[in-house]
C-alpha positions as CSV (number, residue, x, y, z in Angstrom):
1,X,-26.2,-56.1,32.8
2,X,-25.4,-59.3,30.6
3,X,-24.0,-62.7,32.6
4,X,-20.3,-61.5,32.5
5,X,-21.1,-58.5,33.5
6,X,-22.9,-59.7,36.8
7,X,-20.3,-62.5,37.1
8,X,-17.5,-59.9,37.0
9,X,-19.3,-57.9,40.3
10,X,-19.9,-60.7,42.0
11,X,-15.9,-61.9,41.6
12,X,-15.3,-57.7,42.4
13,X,-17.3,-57.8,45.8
14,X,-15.9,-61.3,46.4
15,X,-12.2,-59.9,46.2
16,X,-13.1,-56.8,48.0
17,X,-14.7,-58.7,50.5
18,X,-11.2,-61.4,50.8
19,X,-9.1,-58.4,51.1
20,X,-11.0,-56.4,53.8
21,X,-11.4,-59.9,55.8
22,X,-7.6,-60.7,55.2
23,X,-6.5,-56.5,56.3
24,X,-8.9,-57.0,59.1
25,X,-6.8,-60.5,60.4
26,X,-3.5,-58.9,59.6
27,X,-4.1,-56.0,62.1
28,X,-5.5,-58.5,64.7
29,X,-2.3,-60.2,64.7
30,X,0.1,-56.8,64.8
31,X,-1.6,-55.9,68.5
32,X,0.9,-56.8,70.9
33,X,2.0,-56.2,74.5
34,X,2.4,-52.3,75.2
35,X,4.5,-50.3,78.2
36,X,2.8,-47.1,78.6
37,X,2.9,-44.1,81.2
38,X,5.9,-45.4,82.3
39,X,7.7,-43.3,85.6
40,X,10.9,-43.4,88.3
41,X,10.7,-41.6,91.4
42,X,13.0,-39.6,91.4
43,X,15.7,-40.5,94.7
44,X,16.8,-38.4,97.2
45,X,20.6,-37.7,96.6
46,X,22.7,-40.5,98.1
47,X,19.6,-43.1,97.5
48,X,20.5,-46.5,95.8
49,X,16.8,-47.4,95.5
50,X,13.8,-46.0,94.2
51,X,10.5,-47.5,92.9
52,X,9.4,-47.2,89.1
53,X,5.6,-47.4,87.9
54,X,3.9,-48.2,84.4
55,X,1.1,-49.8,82.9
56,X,1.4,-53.0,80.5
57,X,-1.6,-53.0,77.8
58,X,-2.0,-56.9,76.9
59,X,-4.8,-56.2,73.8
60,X,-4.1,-60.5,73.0
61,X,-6.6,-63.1,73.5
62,X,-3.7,-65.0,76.4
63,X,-3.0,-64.0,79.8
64,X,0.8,-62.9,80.0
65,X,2.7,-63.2,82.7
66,X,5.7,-60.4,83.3
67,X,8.4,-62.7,84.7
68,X,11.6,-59.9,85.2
69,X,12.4,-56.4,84.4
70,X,15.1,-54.7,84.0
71,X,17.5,-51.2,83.4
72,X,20.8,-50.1,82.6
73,X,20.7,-47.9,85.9
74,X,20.4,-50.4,88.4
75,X,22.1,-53.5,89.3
76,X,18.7,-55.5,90.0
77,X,15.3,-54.6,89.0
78,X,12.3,-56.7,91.0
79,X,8.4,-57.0,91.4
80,X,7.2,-55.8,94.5
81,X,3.8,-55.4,96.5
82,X,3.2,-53.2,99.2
83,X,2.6,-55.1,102.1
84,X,-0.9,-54.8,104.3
85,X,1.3,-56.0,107.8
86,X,5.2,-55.8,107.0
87,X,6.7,-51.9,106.9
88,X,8.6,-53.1,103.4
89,X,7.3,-54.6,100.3
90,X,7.5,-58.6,99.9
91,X,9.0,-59.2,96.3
92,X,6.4,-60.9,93.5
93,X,8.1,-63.9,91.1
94,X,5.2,-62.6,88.3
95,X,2.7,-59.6,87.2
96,X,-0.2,-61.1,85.1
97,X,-1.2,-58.7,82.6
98,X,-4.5,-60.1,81.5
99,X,-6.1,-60.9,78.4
100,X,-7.7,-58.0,76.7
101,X,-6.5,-56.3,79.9
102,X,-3.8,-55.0,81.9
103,X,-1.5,-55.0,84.8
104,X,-1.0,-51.6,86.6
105,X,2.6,-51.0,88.5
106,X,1.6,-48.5,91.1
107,X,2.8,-47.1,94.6
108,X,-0.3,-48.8,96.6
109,X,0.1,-52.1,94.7
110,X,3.0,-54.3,92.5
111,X,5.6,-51.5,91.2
112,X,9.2,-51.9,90.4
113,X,12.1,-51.7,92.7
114,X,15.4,-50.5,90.8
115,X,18.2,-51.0,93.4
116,X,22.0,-50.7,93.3
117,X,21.5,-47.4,91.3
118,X,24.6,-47.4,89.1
119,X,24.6,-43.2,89.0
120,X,22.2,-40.3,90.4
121,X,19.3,-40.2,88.2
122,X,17.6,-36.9,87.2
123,X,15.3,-34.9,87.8
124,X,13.4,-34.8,83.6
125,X,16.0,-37.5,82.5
126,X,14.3,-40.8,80.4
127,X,15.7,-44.2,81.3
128,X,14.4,-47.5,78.9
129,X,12.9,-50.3,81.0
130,X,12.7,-53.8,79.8
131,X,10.3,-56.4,81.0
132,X,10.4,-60.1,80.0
133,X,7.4,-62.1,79.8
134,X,7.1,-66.0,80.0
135,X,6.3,-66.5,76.7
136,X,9.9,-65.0,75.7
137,X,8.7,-61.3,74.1
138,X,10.4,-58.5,75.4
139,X,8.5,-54.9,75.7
140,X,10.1,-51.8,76.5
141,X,9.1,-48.8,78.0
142,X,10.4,-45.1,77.8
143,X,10.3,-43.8,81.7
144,X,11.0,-40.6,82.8
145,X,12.4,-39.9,86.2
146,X,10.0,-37.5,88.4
147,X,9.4,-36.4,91.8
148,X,6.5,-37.3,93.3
């Protein structure tokens, strides 16, 4: 191979090497906040509460902090924790989903409490969830009303 031959595959591997590098930072960047196995209890008939569950994958390098949720079902939508010495739940300000982490909403820890149901929910029916974090983004998730 002559020199413009071996300059032209070294400015080839360079390129190739630029563009993998730049594709690799480009899909870095596109991983955001996720709402995934997303749930409501389903209530008894005449209930206008029930709880709602999911899990918030935070796959960024910063510790986000869910500040509010919400529904088109319910009136008010709020954090709570199941309490180790009072029979109801006391109501969290934030969830922190953690960097590289996440933040479970479950029965035995934080969870959602949709109250002032607007309507019976049912039984199969999905209901979109919103959750706003304190660095402005908005994630929704796709829920789908079950019994237990």
């Amino acid at each position: 191979m002559d020199g413009l031959g071996r300059s032209l595959s070294v400015l080839l591997v360079s390129v190739a090497s630029i563009c993998a590098t730049h594709s690799d930072a480009v899909g870095a960047q596109q991983k955001l906040l996720a709402a995934t196995e997303a749930w409501i209890l389903a209530p008894r008939t005449g209930e206008t509460m029930t709880t709602a569950f999911a899990i918030i994958d935070n796959p960024t390098m910063y510790d986000v902090y869910l500040v509010s949720a919400s529904t088109d079902v319910a009136g008010r939508v709020q954090f709570r924790q199941k309490s180790k010495v009072a029979a109801t739940p006391e109501t969290v300000s934030e969830v922190n989903a953690p960097a590289f982490g996440k933040a479970e909403l479950t029965a035995e820890g934080v969870h959602l409490a949709l109250i002032d149901l607007k309507r019976p929910l049912k039984d199969g029916e999905t209901i979109t969830i919103s959750f706003a974090a304190d660095n402005g983004s908005v994630i929704t998730a796709s829920a789908t009303v079950r019994g237990k």
